[in-house]
C-alpha positions in Angstrom: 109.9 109.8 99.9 108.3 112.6 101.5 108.4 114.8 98.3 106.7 112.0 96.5 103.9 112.6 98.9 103.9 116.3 98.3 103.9 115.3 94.6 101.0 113.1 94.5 99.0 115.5 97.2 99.3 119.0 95.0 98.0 116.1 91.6 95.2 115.3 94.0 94.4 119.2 94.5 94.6 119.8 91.1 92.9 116.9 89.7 90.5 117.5 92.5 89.8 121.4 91.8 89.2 120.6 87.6 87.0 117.5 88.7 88.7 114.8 88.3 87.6 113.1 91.1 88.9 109.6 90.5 92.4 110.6 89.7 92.7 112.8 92.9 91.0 110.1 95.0 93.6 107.7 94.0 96.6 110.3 94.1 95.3 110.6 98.1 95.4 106.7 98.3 99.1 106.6 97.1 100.2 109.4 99.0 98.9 107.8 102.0 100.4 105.1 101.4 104.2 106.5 101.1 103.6 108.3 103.8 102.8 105.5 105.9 105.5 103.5 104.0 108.0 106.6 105.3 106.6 106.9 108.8 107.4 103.2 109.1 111.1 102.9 107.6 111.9 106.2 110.2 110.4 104.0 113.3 112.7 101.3 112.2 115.8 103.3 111.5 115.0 104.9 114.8 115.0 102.2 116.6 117.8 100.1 115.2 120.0 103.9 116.0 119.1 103.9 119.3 120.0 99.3 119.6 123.5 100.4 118.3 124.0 103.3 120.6 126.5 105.5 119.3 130.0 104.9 119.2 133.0 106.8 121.2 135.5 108.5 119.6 
């Protein structure tokens, strides 16, 4: 997910740098969004790691 939000920020520089401002300012929208969407899912899979606890071998 976090390469998608790489992807969509070097559109936005491009798009931003030949003046296309209303395809950069929604690339920055969507990659704020993943990135939010990512930030999230880690918290949860974070959290739900350390409910389990790890296991012994």
């Amino acid at each position: 997910m976090l390469s998608w939000v790489v992807t969509f920020l070097v559109i936005a520089l491009i798009a931003g740098i030949l003046g296309f401002g209303g395809i950069a300012g929604a690339s920055v929208e969507i990659a704020k969004m993943i990135f939010f969407i990512a930030v999230i899912l880690f918290l949860v899979s974070a959290v739900v790691g350390l409910l389990r606890g790890r296991t012994r071998v």
